[in-house]
C-alpha positions, -999 to 999 in steps of 0.1 A, spaced: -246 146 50 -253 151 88 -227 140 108 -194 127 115 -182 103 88 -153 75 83 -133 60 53 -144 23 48 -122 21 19 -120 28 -20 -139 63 -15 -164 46 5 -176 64 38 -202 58 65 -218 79 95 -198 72 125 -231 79 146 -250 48 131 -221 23 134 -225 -2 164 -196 -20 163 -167 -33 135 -153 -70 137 -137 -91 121 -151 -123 100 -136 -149 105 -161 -165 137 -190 -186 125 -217 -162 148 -202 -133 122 -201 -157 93 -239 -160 96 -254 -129 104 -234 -118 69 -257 -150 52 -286 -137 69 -287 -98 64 -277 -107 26 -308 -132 24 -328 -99 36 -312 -77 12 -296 -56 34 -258 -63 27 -234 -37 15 -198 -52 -3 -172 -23 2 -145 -46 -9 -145 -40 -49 -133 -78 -44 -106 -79 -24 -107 -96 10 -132 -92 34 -111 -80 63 -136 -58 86 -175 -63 91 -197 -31 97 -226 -33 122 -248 -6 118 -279 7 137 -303 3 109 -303 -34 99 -273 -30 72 -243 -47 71 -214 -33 55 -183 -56 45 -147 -36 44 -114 -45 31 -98 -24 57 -87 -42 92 -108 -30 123 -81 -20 148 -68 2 109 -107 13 108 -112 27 146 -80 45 141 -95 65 116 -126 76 147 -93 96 159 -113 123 182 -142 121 158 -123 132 128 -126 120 91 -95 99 75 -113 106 38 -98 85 9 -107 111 -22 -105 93 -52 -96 123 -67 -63 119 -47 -33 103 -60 -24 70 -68 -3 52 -42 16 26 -59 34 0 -41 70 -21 -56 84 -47 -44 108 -75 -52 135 -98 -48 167 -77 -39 189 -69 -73 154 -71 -96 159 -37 -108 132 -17 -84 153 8 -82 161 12 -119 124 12 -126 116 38 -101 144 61 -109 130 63 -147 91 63 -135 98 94 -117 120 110 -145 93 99 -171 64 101 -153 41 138 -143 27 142 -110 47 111 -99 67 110 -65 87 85 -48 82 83 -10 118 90 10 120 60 38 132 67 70 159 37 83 182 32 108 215 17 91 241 37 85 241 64 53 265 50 25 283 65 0 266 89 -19 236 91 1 219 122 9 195 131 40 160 137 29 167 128 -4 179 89 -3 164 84 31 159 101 62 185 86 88 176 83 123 187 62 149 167 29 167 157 47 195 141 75 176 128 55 154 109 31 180 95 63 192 79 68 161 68 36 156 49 38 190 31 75 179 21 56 146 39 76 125 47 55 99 26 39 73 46 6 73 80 -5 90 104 -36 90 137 -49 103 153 -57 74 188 -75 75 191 -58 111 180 -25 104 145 -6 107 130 8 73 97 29 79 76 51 52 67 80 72 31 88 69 25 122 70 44 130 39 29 101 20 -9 115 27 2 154 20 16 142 -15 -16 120 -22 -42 153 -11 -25 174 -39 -31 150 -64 6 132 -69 12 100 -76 31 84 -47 56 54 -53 66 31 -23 98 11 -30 96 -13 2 100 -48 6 80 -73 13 70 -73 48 64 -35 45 39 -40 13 17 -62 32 12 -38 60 5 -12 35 -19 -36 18 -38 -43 51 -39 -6 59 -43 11 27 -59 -12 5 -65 14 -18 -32 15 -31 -20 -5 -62 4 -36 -58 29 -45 -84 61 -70 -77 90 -68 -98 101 -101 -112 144 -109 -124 144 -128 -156 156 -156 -137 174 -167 -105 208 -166 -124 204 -133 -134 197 -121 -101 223 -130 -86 248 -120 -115 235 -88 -105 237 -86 -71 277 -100 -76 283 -69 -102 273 -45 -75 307 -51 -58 291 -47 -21 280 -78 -3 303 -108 6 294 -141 -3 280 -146 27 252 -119 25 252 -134 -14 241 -162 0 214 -144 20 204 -124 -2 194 -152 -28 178 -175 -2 156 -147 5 145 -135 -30 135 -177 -34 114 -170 -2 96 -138 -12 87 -153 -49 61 -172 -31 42 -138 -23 40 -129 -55 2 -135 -53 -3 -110 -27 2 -81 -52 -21 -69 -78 3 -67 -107 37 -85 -118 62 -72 -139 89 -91 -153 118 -71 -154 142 -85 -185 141 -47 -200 138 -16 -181 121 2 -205 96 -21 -212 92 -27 -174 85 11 -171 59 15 -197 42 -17 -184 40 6 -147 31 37 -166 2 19 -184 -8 1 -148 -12 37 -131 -32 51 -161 -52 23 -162 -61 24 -123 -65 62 -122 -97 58 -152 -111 28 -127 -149 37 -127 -147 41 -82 -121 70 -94 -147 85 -117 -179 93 -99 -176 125 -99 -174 130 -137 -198 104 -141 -227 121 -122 -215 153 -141 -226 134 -172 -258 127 -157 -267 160 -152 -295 173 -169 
């Protein structure tokens, strides 16, 4: 194939040289050149069904729909150089959830369970607590170095949470994907819809408590917080329950075990979706 070229998402890529512009879809002039090139036939849906966040102008009459946002996709012309999605890469898989759900738990045993499976180190800016190791429980930095980052786009998602920053650094995220690992974020909410909007490739799946009482019998029985940031802490998870439908997957988490093989069969389950197989399909069609 002739020319540069450009992830559109899922696998998907396009010529840079025949794209005229990208934009979004939401204004009715888009809304009906998208009706009129797929009247002529001449529509292409990148999405695999998720939302339609980027439309693809091109120089020969197609149209090509993208999940991925615009100002995400013409970060990725970065000096005319390819940002390639290979389905043969990893599996990025996103979890979130209420604080005290158990994501922690569930991660700890995915990794220890799991084969080729990672779990991304965040960087953040609070202070390291007991236990804690550098580069292996997070990477501690402080707010003035971490801005920095921020403004060199060097993380794949951040958020102030509770007063501090928390950031997945992205280098290490894409070098673990290109060899073929599985890549677990543990993040919280804000952080997963970032990711979602700029790597909506990855696979979502919130963690669920049994119940409200549960959770915050558990976050008590850590010992840490005051009432106070009890208090918080519960008001919050009440909030995020209503983005439960953001994600892809939800797993409630009344057993850990169960929880875990629930994940493992999610991840097996995405890495045998038919976009991941084209390559061993069209080896099966070789004559």
């Amino acid at each position: 194939m002739a020319g540069n070229t450009i992830n559109i998402g899922f696998g998907n890529i396009a010529l840079t040289n025949r794209i005229i512009a990208i934009i979004s879809p939401e204004s009715a002039p888009i809304k009906r050149v998208i009706q009129d090139t797929r009247e002529k036939g001449k529509l292409i849906d990148a999405t695999y069904g998720r939302k339609t966040r980027a439309v693809i102008i091109t120089d020969c009459g197609y149209v090509i729909l993208s999940a991925i946002q615009p100002d995400t996709m013409a970060q990725r012309f970065d000096n005319n150089k390819v940002e390639v999605c290979n389905m043969d890469n990893g599996l990025l898989v996103v979890i979130s959830g209420p604080s005290g759900a158990g994501k922690g738990t569930i991660c700890k045993r995915l990794r220890e369970e799991t084969n080729n499976l990672n779990i991304s180190v965040s960087a953040t800016t609070r202070k390291p607590r007991d236990g804690e190791t550098e580069g292996e429980s997070y990477f501690f930095t402080d707010e003035e170095e971490f801005k920095k980052k921020i403004n060199n786009s060097e993380f794949l998602e951040y958020a102030n949470v509770y007063g501090n920053y928390y950031g997945t650094p992205k280098k290490e995220v894409f070098r673990q994907l290109e060899e073929g690992n599985d890549v677990i974020l543990e993040i919280d909410i804000q952080g997963a819809l970032q990711v979602k909007k700029n790597y909506p490739e990855g696979v979502f799946i919130f963690i669920l408590p049994p119940s409200l009482k549960e959770l915050r019998n558990r976050i008590e029985e850590r010992g840490t917080d005051s009432k106070e940031v009890i208090l918080r802490r519960m008001k919050c998870a009440y909030d995020e329950l209503n983005y439960v439908f953001k994600y892809d997957y939800v797993i409630l988490n009344d057993e850990v075990e169960a929880a875990v093989k629930k994940i493992q069969c999610i991840i097996t389950a995405e890495k045998n979706r038919v976009i991941r197989k084209r390559e061993i399909i069209n080896k099966v069609k070789e004559v």
